[in-house]
C-alpha positions as a Python dict, from the first residue, in 0.01 Angstrom:
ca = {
    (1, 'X'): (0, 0, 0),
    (2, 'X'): (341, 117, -161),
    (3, 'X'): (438, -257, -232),
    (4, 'X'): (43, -308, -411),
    (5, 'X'): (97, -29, -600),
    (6, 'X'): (454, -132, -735),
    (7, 'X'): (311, -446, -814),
    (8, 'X'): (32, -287, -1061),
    (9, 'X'): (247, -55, -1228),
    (10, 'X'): (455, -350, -1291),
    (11, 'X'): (218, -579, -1386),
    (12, 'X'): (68, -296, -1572),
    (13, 'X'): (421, -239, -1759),
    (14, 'X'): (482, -613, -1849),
    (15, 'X'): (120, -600, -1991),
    (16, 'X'): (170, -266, -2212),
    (17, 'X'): (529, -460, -2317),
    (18, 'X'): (386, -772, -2393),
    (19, 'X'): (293, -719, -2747),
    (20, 'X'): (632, -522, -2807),
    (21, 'X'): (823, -884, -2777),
    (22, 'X'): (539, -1094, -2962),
    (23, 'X'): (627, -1268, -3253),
    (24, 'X'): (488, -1171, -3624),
    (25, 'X'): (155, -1257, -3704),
    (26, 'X'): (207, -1530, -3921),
    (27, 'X'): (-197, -1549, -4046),
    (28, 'X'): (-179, -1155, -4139),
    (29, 'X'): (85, -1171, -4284),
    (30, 'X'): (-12, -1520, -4555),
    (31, 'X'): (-329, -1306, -4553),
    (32, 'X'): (-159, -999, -4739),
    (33, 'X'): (67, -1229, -4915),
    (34, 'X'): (-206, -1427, -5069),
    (35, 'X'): (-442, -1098, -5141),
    (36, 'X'): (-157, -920, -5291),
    (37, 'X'): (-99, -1220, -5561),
    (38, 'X'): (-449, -1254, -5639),
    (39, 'X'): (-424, -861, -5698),
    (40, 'X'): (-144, -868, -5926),
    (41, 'X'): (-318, -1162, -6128),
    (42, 'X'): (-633, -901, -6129),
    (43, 'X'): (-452, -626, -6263),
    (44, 'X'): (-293, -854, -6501),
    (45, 'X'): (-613, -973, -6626),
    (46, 'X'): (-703, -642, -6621),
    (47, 'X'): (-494, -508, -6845),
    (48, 'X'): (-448, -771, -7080),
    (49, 'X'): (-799, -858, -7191),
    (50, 'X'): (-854, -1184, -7315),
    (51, 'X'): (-1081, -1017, -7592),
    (52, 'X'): (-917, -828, -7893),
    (53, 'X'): (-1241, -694, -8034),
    (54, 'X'): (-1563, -584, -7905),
    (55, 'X'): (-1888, -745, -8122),
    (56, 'X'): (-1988, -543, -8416),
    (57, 'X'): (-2331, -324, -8259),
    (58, 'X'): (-2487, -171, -8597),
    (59, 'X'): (-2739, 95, -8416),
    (60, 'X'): (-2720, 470, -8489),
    (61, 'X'): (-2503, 494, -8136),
    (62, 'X'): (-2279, 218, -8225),
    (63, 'X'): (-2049, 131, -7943),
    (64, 'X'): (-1810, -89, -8221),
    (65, 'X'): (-1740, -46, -8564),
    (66, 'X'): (-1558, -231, -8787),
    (67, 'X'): (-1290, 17, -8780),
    (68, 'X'): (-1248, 4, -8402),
    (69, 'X'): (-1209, -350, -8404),
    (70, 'X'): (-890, -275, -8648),
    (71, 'X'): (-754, -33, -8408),
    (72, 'X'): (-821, -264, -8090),
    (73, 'X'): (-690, -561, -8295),
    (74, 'X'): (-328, -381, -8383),
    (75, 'X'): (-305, -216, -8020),
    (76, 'X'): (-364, -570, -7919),
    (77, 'X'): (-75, -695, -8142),
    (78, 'X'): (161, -452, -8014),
    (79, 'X'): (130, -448, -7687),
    (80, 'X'): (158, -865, -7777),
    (81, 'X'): (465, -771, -7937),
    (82, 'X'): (596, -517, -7682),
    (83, 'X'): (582, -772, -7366),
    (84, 'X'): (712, -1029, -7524),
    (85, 'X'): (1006, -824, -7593),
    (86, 'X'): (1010, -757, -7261),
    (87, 'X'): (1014, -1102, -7148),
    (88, 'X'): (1271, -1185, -7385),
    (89, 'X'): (1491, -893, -7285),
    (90, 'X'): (1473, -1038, -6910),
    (91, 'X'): (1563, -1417, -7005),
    (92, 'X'): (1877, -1539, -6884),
    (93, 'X'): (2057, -1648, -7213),
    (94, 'X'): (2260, -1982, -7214),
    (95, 'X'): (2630, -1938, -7261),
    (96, 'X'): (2752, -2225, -7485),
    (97, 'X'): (3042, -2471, -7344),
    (98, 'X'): (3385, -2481, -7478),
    (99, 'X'): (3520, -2778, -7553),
}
């Protein structure tokens, strides 16, 4: 009886342990990889719209104006302007060789 019972609590203990030593789980973990870029690319999208202006609505409860599309159209330009500065800030210049 006392040599059973070792034997489960053993077996028992290797079994709780077993996942403890398993490798990584290589499918999660392309899984989050590959949702996490398609997020970033979302947000991206997101918030750079590929559309500058909204189409002019001419109702009483107009949803675009002509003057809204100005304002959308120079936000659009500088926020253009401000991540390409960005960008440009963050590119490794090229040091020119002495000869």
């Amino acid at each position: 009886m006392k040599n059973s019972f070792i034997t489960v609590v053993g077996m028992l203990s290797a079994l709780v342990a077993l996942p403890a030593v398993a490798g990584p789980d290589w499918d999660a973990i392309h899984e989050d990889e590959t949702y996490n870029a398609t997020h970033e690319q979302q947000v991206a999208v997101r918030n750079n719209p590929t559309t500058e202006v909204m189409p002019l609505d001419h109702g009483p409860r107009a949803l675009s104006t002509p003057w809204l599309n100005k304002e959308l159209k120079l936000e659009a330009l500088s926020r253009a302007q401000k991540n390409e500065a960005v960008l440009t800030a963050h590119t490794p210049h090229k040091v020119a060789a002495h000869g």
